[in-house]
N, CA, C and O atoms as a GROMACS GRO file, in nm:
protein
  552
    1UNK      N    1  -0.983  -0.992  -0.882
    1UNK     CA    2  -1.016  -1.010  -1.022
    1UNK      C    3  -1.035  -0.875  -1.090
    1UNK      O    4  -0.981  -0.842  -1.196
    2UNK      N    5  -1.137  -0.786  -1.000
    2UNK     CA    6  -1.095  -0.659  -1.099
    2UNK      C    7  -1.029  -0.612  -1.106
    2UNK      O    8  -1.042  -0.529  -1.195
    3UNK      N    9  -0.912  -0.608  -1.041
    3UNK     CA   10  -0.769  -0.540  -0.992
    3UNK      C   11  -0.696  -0.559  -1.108
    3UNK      O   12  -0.633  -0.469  -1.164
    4UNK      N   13  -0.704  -0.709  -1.157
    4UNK     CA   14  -0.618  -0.751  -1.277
    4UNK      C   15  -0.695  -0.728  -1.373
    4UNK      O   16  -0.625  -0.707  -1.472
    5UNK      N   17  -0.851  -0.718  -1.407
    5UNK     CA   18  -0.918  -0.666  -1.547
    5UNK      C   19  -0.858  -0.523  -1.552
    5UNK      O   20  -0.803  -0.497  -1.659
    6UNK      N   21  -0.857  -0.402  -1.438
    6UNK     CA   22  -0.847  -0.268  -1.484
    6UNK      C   23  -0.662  -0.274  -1.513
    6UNK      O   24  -0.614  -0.187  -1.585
    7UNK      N   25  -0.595  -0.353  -1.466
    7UNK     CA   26  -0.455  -0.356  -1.469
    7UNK      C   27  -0.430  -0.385  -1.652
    7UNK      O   28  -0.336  -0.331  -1.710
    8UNK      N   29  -0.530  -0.479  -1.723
    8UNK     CA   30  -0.474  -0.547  -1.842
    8UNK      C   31  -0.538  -0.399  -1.921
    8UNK      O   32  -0.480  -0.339  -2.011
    9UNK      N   33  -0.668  -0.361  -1.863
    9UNK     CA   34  -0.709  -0.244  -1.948
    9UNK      C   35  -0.635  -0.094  -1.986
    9UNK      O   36  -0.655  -0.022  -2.084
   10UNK      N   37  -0.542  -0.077  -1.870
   10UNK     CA   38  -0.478   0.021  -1.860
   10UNK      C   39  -0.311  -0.009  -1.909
   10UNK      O   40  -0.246   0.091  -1.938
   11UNK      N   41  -0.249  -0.135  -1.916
   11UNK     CA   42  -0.130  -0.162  -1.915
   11UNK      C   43  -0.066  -0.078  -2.029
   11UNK      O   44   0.051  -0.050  -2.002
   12UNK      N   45  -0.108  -0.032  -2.146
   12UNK     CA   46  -0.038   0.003  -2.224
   12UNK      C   47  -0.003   0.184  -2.172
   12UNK      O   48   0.101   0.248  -2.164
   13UNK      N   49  -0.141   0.216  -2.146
   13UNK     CA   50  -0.127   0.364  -2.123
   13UNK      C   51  -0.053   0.404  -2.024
   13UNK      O   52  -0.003   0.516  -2.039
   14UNK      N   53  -0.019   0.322  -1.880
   14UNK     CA   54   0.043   0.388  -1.762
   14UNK      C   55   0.188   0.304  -1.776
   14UNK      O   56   0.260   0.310  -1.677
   15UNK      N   57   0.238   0.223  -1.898
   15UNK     CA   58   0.372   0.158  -1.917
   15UNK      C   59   0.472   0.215  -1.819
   15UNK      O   60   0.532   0.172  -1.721
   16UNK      N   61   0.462   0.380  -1.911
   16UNK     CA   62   0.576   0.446  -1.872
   16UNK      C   63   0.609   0.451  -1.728
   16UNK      O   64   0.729   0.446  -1.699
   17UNK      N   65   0.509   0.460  -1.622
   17UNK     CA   66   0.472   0.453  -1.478
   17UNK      C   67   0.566   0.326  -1.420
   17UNK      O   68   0.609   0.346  -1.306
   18UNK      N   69   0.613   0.160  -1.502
   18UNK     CA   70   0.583   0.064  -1.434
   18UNK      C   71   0.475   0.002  -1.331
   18UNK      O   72   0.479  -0.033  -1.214
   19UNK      N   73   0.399   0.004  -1.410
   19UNK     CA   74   0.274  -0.069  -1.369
   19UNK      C   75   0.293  -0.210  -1.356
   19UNK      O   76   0.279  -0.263  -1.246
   20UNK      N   77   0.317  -0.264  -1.437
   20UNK     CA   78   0.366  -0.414  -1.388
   20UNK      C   79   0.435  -0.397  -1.268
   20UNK      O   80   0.379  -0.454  -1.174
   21UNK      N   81   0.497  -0.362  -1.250
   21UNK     CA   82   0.635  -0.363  -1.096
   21UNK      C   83   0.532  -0.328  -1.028
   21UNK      O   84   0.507  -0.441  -0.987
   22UNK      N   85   0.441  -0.256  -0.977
   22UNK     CA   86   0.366  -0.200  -0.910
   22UNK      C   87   0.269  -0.298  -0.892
   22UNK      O   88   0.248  -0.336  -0.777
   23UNK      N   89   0.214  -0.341  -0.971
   23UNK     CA   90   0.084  -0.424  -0.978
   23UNK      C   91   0.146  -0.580  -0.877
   23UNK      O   92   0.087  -0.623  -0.778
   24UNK      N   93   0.272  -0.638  -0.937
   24UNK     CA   94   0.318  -0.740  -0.893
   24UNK      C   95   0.383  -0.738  -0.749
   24UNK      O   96   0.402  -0.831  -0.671
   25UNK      N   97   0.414  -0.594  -0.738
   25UNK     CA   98   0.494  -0.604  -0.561
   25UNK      C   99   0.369  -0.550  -0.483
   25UNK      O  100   0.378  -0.517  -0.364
   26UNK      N  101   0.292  -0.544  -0.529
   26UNK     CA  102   0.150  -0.573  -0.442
   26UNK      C  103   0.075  -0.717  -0.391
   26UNK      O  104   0.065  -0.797  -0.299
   27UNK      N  105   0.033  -0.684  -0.518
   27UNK     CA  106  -0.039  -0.884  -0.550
   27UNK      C  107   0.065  -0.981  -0.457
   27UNK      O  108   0.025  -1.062  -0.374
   28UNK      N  109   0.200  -0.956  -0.486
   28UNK     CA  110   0.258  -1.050  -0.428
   28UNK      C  111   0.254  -1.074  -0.271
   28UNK      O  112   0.247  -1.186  -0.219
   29UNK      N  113   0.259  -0.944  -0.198
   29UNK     CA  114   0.193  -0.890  -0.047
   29UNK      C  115   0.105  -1.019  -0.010
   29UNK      O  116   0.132  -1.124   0.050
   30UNK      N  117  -0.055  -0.949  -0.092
   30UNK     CA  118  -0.113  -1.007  -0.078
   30UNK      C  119  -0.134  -1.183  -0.069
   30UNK      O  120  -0.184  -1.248   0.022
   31UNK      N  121  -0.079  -1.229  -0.192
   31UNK     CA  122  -0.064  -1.350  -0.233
   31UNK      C  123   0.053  -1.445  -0.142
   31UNK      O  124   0.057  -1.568  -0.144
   32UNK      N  125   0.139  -1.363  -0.069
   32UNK     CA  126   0.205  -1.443   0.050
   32UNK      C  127   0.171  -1.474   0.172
   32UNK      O  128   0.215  -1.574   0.227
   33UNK      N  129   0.066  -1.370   0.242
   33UNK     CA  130  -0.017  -1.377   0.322
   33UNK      C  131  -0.142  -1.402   0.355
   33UNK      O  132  -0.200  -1.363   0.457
   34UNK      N  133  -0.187  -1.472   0.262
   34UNK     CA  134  -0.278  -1.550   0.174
   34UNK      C  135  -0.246  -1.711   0.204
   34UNK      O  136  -0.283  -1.771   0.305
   35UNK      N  137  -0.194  -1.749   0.130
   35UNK     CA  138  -0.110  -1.869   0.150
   35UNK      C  139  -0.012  -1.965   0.243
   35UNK      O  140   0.003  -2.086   0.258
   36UNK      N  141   0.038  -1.863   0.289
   36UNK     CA  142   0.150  -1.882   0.400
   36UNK      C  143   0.096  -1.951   0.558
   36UNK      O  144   0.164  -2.024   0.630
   37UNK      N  145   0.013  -1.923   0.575
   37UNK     CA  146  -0.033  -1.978   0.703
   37UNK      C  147  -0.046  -2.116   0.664
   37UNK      O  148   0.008  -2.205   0.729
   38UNK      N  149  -0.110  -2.137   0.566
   38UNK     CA  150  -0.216  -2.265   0.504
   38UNK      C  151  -0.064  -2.381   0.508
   38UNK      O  152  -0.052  -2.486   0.571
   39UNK      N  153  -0.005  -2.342   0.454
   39UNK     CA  154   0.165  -2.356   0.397
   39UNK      C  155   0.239  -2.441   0.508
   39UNK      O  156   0.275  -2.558   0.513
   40UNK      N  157   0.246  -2.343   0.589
   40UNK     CA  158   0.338  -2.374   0.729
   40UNK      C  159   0.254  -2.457   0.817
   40UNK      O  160   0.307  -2.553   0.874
   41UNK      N  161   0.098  -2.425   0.836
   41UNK     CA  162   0.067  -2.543   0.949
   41UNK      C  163   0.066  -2.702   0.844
   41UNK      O  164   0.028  -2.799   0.910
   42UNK      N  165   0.090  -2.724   0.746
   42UNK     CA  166   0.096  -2.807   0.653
   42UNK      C  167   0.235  -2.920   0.673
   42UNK      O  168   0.237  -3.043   0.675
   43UNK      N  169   0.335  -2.826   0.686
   43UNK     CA  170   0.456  -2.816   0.673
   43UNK      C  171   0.509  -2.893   0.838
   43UNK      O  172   0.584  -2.990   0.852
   44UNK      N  173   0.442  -2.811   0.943
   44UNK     CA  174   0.447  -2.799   1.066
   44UNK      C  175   0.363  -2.919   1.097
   44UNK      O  176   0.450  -2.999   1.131
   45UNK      N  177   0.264  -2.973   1.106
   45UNK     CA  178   0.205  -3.138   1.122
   45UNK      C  179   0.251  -3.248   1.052
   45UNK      O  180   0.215  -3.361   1.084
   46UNK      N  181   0.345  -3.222   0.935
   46UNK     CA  182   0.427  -3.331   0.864
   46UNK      C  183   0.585  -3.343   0.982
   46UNK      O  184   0.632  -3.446   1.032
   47UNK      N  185   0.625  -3.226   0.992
   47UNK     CA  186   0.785  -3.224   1.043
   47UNK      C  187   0.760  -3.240   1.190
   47UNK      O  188   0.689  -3.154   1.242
   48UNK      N  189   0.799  -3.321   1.251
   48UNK     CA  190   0.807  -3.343   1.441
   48UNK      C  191   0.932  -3.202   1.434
   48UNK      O  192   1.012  -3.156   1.353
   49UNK      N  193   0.877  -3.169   1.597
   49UNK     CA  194   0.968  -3.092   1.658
   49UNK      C  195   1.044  -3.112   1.699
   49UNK      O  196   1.066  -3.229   1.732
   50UNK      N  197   1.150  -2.998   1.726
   50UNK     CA  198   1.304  -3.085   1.776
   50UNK      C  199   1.336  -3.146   1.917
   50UNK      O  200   1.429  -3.207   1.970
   51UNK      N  201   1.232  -3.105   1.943
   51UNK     CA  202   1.184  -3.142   2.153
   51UNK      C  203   1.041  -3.100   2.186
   51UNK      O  204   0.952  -3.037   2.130
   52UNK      N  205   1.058  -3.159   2.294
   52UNK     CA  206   0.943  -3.184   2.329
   52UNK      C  207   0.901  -3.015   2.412
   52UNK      O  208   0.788  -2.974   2.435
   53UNK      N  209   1.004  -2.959   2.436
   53UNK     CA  210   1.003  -2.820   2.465
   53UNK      C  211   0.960  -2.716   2.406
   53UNK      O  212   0.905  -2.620   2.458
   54UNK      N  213   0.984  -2.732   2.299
   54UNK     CA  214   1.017  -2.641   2.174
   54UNK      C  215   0.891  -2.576   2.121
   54UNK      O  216   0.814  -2.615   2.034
   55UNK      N  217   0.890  -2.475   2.191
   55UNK     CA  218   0.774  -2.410   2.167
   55UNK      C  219   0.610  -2.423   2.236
   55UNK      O  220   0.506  -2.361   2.214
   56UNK      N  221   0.639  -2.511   2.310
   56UNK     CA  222   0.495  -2.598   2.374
   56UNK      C  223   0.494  -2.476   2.530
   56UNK      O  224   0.590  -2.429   2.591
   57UNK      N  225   0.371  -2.460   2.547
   57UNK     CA  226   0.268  -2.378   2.643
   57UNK      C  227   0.304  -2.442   2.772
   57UNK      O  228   0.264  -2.559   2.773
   58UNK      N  229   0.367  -2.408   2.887
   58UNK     CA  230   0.396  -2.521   3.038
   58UNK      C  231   0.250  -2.481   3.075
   58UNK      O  232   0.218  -2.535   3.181
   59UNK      N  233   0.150  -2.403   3.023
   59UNK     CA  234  -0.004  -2.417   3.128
   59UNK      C  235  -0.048  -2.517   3.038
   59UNK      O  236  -0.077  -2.619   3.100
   60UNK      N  237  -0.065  -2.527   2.918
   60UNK     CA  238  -0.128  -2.608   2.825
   60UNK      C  239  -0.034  -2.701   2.735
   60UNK      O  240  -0.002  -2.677   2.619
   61UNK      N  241   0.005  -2.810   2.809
   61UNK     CA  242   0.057  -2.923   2.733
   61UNK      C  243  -0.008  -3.016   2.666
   61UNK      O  244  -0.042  -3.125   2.711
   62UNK      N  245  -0.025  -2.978   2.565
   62UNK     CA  246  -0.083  -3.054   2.432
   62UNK      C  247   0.015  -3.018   2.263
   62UNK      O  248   0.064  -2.916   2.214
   63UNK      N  249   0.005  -3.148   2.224
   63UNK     CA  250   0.052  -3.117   2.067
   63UNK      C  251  -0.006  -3.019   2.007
   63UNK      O  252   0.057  -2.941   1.936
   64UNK      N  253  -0.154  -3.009   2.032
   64UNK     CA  254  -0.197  -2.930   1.901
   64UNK      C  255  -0.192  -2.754   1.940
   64UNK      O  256  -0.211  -2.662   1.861
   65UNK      N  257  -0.154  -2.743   2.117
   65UNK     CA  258  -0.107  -2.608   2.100
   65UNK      C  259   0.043  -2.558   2.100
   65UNK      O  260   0.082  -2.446   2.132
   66UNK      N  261   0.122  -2.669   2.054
   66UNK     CA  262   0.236  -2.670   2.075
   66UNK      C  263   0.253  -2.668   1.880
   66UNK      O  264   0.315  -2.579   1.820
   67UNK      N  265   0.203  -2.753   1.831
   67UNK     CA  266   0.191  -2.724   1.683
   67UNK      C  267   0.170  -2.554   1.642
   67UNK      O  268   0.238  -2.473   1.578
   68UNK      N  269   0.094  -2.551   1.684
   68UNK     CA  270  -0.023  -2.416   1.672
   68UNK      C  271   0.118  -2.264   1.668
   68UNK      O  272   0.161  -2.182   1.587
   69UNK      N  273   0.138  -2.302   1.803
   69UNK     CA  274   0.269  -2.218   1.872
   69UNK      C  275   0.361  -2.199   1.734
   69UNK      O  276   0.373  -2.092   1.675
   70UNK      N  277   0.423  -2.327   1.695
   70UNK     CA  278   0.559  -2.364   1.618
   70UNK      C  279   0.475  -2.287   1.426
   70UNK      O  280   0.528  -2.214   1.343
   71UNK      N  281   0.358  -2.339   1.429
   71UNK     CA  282   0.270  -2.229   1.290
   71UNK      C  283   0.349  -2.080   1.286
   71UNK      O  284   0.424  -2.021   1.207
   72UNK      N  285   0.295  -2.057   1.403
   72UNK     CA  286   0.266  -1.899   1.413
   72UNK      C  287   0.436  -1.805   1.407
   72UNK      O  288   0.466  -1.696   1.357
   73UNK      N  289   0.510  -1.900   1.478
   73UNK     CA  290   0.619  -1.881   1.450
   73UNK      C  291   0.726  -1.873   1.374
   73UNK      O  292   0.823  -1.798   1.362
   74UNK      N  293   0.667  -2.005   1.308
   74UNK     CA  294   0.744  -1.953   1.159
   74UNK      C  295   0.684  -1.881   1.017
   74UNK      O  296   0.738  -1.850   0.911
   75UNK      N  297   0.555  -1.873   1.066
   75UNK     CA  298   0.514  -1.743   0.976
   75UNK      C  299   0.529  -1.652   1.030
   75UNK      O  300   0.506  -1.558   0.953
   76UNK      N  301   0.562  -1.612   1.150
   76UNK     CA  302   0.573  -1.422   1.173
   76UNK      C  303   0.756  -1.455   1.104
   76UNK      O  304   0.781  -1.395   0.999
   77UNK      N  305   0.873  -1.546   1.163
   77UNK     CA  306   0.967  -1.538   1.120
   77UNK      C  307   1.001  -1.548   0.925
   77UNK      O  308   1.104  -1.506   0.872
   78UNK      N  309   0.895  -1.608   0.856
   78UNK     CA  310   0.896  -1.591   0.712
   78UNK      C  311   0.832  -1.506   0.684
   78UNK      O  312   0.843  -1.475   0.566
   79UNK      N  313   0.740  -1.425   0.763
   79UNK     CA  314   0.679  -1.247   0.724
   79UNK      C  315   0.818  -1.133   0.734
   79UNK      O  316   0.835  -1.043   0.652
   80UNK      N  317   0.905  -1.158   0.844
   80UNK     CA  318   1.024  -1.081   0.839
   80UNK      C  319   1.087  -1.089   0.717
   80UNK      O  320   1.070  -0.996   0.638
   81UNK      N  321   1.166  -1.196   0.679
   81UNK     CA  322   1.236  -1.229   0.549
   81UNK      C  323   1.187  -1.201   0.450
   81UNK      O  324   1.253  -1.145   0.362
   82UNK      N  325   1.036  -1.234   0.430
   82UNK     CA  326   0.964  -1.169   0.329
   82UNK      C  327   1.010  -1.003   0.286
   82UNK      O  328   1.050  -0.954   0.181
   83UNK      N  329   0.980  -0.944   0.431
   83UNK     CA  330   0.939  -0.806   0.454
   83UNK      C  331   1.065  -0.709   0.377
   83UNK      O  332   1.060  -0.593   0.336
   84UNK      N  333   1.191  -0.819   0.376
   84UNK     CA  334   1.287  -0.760   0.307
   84UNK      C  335   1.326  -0.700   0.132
   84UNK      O  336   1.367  -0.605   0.066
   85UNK      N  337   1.273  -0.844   0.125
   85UNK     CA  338   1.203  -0.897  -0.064
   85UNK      C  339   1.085  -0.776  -0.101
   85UNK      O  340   1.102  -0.701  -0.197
   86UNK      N  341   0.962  -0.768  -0.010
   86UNK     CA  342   0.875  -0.679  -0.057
   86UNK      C  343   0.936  -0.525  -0.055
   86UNK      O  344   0.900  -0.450  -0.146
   87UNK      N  345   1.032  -0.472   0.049
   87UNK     CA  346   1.067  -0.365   0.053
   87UNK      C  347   1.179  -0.333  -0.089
   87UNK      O  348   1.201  -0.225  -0.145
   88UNK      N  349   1.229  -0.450  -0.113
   88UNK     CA  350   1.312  -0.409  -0.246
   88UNK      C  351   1.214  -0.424  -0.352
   88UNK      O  352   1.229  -0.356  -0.454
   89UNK      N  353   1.129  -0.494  -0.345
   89UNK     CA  354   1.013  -0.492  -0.493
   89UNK      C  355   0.973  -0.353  -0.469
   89UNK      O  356   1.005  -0.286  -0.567
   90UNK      N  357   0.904  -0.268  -0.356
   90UNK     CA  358   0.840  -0.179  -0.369
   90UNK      C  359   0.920  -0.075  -0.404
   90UNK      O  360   0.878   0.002  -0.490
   91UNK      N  361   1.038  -0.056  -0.350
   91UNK     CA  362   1.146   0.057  -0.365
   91UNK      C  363   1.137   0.094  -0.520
   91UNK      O  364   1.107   0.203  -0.568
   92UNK      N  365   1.184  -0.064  -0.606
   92UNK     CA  366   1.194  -0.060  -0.722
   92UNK      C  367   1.112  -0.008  -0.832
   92UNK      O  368   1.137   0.043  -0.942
   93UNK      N  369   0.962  -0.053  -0.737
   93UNK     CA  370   0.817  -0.021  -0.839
   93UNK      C  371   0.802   0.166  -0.834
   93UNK      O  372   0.787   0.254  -0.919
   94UNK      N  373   0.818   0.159  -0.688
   94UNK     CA  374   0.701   0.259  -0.642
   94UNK      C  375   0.854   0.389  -0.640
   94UNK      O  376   0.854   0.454  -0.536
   95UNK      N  377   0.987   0.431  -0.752
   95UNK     CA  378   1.060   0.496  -0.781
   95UNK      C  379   0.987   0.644  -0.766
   95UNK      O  380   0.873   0.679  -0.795
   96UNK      N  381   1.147   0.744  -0.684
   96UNK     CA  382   1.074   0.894  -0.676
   96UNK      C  383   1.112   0.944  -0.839
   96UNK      O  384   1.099   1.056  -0.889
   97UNK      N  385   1.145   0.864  -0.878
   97UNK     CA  386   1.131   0.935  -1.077
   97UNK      C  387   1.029   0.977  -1.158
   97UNK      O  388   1.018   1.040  -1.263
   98UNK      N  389   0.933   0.904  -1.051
   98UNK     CA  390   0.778   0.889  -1.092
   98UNK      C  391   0.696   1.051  -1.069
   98UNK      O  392   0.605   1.110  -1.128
   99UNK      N  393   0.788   1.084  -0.941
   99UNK     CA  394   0.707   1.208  -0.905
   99UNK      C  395   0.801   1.360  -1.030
   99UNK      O  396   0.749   1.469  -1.054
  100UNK      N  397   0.915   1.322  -1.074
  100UNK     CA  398   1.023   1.446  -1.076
  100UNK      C  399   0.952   1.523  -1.163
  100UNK      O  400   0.933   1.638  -1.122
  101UNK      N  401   0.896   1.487  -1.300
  101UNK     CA  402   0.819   1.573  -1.376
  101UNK      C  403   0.693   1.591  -1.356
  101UNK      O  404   0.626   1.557  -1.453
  102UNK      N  405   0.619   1.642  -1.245
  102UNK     CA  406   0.503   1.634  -1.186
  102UNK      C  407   0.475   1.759  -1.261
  102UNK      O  408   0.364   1.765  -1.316
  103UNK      N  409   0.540   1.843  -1.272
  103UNK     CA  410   0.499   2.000  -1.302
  103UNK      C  411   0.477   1.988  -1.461
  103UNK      O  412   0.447   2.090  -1.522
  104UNK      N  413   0.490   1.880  -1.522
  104UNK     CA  414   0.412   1.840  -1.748
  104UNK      C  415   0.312   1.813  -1.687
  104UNK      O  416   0.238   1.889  -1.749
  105UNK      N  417   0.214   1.741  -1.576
  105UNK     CA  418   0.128   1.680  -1.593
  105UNK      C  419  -0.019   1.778  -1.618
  105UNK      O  420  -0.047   1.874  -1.548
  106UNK      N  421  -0.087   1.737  -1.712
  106UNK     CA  422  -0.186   1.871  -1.709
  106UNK      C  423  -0.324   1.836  -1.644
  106UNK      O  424  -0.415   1.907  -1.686
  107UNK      N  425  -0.353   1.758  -1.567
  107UNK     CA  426  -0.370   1.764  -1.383
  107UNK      C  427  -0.356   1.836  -1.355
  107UNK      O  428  -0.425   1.937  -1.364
  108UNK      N  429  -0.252   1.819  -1.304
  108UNK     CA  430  -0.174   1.971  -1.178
  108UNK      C  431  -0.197   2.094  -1.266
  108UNK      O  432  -0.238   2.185  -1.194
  109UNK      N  433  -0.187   2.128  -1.380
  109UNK     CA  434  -0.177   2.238  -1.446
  109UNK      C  435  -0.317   2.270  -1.435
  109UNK      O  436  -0.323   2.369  -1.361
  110UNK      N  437  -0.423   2.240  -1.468
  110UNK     CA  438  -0.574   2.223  -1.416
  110UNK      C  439  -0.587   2.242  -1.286
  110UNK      O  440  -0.641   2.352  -1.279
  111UNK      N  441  -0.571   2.204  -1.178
  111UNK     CA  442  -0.568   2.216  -1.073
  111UNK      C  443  -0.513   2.371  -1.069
  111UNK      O  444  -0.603   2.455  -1.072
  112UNK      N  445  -0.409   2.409  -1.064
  112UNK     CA  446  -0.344   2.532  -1.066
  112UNK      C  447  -0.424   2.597  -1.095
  112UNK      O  448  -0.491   2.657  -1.011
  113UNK      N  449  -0.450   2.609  -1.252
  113UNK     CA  450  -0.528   2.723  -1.246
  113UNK      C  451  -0.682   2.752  -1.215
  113UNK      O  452  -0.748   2.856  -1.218
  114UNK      N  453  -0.713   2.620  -1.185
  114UNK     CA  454  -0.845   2.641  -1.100
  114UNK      C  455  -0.833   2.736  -0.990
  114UNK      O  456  -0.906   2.835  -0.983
  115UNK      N  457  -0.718   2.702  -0.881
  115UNK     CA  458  -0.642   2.746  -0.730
  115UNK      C  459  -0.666   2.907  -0.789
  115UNK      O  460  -0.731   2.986  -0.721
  116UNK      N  461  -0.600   2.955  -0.937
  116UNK     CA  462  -0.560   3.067  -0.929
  116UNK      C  463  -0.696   3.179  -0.954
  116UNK      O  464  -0.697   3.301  -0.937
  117UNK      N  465  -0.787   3.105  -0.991
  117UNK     CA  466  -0.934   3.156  -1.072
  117UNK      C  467  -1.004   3.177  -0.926
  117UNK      O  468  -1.057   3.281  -0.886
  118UNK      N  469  -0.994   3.067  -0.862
  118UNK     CA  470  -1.075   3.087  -0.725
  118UNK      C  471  -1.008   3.222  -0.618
  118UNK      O  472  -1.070   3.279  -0.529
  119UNK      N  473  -0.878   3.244  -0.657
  119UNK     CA  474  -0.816   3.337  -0.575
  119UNK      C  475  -0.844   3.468  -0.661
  119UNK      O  476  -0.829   3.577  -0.605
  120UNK      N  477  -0.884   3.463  -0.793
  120UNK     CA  478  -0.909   3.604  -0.833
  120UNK      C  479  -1.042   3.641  -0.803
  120UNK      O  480  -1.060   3.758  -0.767
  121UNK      N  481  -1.144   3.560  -0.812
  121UNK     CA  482  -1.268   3.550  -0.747
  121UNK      C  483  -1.271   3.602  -0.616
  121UNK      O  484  -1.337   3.705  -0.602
  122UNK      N  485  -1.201   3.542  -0.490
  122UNK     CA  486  -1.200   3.626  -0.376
  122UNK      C  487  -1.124   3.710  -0.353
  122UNK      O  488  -1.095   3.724  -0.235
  123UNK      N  489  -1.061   3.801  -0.455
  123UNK     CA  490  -1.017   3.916  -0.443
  123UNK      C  491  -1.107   4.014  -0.500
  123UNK      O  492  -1.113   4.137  -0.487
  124UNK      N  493  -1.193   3.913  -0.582
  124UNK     CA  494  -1.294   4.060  -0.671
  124UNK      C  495  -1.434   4.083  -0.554
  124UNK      O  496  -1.515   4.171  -0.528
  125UNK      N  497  -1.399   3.940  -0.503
  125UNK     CA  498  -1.542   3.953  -0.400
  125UNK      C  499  -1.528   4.025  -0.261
  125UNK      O  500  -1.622   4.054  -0.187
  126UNK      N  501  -1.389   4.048  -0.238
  126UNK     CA  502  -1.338   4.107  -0.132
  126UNK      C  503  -1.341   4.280  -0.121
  126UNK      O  504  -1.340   4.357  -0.024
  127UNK      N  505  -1.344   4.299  -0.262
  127UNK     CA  506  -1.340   4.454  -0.324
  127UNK      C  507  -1.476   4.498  -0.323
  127UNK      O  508  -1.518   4.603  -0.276
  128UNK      N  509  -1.555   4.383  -0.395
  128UNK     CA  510  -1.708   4.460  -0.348
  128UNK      C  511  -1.763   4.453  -0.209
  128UNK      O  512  -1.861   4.518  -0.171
  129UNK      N  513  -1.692   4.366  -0.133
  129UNK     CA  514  -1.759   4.348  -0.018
  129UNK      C  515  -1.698   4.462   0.070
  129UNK      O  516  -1.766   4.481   0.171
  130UNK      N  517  -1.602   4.534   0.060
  130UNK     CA  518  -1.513   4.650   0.069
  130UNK      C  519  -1.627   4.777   0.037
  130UNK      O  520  -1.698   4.819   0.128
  131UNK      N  521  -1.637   4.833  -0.102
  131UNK     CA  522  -1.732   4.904  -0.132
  131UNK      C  523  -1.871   4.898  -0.090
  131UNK      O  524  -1.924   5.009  -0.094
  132UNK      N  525  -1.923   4.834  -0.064
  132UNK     CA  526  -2.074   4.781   0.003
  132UNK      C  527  -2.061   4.852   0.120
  132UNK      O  528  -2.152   4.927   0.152
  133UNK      N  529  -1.944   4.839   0.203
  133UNK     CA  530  -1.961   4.828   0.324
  133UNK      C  531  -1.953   4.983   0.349
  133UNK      O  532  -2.029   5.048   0.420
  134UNK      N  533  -1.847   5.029   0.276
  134UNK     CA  534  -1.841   5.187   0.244
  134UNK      C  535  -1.953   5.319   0.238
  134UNK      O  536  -1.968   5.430   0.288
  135UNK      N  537  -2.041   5.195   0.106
  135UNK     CA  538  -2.172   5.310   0.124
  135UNK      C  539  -2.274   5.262   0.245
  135UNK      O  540  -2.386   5.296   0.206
  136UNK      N  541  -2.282   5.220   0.330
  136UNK     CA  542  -2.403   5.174   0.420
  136UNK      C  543  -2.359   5.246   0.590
  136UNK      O  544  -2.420   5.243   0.696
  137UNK      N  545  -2.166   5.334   0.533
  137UNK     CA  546  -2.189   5.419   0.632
  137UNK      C  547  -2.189   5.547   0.625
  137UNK      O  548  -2.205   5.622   0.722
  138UNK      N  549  -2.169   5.585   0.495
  138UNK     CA  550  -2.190   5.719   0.436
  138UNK      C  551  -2.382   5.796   0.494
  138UNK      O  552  -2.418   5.907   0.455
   0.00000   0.00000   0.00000
């Protein structure tokens, strides 16, 4: 819930970013793996199996770990297929176009010249610590 309050608060300002694409090939992650279990053992206690083989435990012969088995299986096999879908949502969202003009951002430009203030600092502190040392062997 706050994910989507700071998402509606910010949507106009980070547009340019694709924030929507971003926001949605996330959520969606989430929101399939979420659901999906609930889904399939649903799915999987309505539909009989195709044998009596099929997937069932030879130490533990019972339906409900033979159900259980046939769950798990076709959610790791619909997490693969998924995995394809999310990798083209993310490709799409999460673009290296995003990074190319990194060097306008005045962040980094802040940052920089912080980097460069702190390095003139230990060059001035390096000089007196130089001279100090000079007179204490005179």
């Amino acid at each position: 819930y706050g994910l989507f309050i700071m998402y509606v608060a910010t949507h106009d300002l980070l547009h340019h970013w694709n924030a929507t694409a971003k926001f949605i090939s996330l959520k969606i992650i989430v929101l399939l793996s979420t659901c999906q279990e609930m889904l399939i053992g649903m799915l999987v206690k309505r539909l009989a199996a195709p044998s009596e083989d099929c997937l069932a435990d030879p130490y533990h012969p019972s339906k409900e770990v033979q159900n259980k088995n046939r769950e798990h299986f076709n959610a790791m096999w619909l997490t693969a297929l998924e995995s394809m879908l999310v990798a083209l949502l993310v490709s799409r969202a999460f673009s290296t176009s995003d990074l190319y003009n990194i060097e306008n951002e005045s962040a980094t430009q802040y940052v920089e010249v912080q980097l460069e203030t702190l390095a003139q600092n230990d060059e001035d502190g390096d000089e007196d610590d130089d001279s100090e040392g000079d007179s204490e062997v005179e």
